[in-house]
C-alpha positions as CSV (number, residue, x, y, z in Angstrom):
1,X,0.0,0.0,0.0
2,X,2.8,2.1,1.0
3,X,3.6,2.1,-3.0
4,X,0.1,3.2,-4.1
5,X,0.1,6.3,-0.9
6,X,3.3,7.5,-2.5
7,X,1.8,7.7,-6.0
8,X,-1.1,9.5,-4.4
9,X,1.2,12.1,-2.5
10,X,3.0,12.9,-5.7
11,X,0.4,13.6,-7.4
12,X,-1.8,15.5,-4.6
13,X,1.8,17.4,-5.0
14,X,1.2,18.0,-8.6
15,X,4.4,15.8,-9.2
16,X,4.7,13.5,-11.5
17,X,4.8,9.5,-10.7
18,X,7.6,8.4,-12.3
19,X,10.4,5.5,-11.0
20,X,12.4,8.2,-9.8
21,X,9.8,10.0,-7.9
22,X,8.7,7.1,-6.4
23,X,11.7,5.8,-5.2
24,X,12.7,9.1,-3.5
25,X,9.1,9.3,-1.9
26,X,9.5,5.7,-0.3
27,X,13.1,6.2,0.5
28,X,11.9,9.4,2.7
29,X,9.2,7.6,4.2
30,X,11.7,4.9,5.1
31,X,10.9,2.2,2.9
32,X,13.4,0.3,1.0
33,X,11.8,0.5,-2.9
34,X,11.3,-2.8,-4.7
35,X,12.0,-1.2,-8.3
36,X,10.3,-4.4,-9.9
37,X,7.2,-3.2,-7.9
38,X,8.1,0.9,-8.8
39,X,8.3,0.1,-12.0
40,X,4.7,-2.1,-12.1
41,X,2.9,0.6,-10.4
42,X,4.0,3.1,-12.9
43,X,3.1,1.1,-15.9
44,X,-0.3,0.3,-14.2
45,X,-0.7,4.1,-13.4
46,X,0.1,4.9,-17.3
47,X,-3.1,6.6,-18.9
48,X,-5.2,6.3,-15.8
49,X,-7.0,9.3,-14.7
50,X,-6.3,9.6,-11.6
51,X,-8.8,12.5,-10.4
52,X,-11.2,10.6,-12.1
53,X,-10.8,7.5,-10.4
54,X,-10.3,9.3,-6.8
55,X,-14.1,11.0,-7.9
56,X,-15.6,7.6,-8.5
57,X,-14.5,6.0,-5.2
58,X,-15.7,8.8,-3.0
59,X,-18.9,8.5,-4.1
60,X,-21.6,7.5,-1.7
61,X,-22.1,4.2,-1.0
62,X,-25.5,3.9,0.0
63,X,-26.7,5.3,-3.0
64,X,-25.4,2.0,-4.4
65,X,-26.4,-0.1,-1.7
66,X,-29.8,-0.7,-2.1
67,X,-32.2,-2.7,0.8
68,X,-31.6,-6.2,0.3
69,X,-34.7,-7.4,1.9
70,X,-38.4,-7.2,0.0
71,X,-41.2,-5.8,0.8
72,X,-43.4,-8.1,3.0
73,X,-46.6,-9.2,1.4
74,X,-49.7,-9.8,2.6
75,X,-48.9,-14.0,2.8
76,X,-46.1,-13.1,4.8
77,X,-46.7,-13.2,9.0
78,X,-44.4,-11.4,11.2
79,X,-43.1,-14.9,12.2
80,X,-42.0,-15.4,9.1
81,X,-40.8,-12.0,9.1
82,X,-38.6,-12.6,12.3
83,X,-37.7,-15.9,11.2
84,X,-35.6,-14.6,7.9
85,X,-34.5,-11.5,9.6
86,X,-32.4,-14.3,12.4
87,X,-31.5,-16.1,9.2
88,X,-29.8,-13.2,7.7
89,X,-28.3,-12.2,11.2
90,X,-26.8,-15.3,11.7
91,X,-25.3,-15.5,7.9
92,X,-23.8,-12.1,8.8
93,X,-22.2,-13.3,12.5
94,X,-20.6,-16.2,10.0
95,X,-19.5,-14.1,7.3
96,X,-17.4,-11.5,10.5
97,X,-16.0,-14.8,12.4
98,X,-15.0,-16.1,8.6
99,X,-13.3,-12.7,7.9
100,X,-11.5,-12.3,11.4
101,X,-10.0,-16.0,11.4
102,X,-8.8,-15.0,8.3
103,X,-6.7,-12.3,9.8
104,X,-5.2,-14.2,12.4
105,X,-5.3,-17.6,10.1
């Protein structure tokens, strides 16, 4: 990530992200550059639009997210209701232990 923050720096500066650049930004941070890794970051970075992308990702997310659950119907009780609403908390208590043990794993 450190790579990808130093791109971002020199270009907030107004720099631009070139091997050189990137090499002296890690080497101030105090990072010892991988030039196979400088030099794959710049030729990823090459044509990419970087305000453009930055614009994209800030957008809200829960414009995107939309609610996952229908609207109950008449058929439906408020058993039922409570019974898929458990169902969906307990996929979602799996899915955080998953993604923890995965960070200590």
């Amino acid at each position: 990530m450190e790579y990808v923050y130093a791109a971002l720096l020199l270009h907030a500066a107004g720099k631009e992200i070139t091997e050189e650049n990137l090499k002296a930004v890690l080497e101030a941070a105090g990072v010892t550059p991988d030039e196979a890794r400088i030099k794959a970051l710049v030729a990823a970075l090459e044509g990419i639009n970087i305000d453009e992308v930055i614009e994209k990702a800030a957008m809200p997310v829960a414009v995107a997210a939309a609610p996952a659950a229908a609207p109950a119907t008449a058929e439906e009780t408020p058993a039922q209701e409570e019974e898929e609403k458990e169902e969906e908390e307990e996929v979602s208590e799996e899915e955080a232990l998953a993604g923890l043990g995965a960070l200590f794993g």
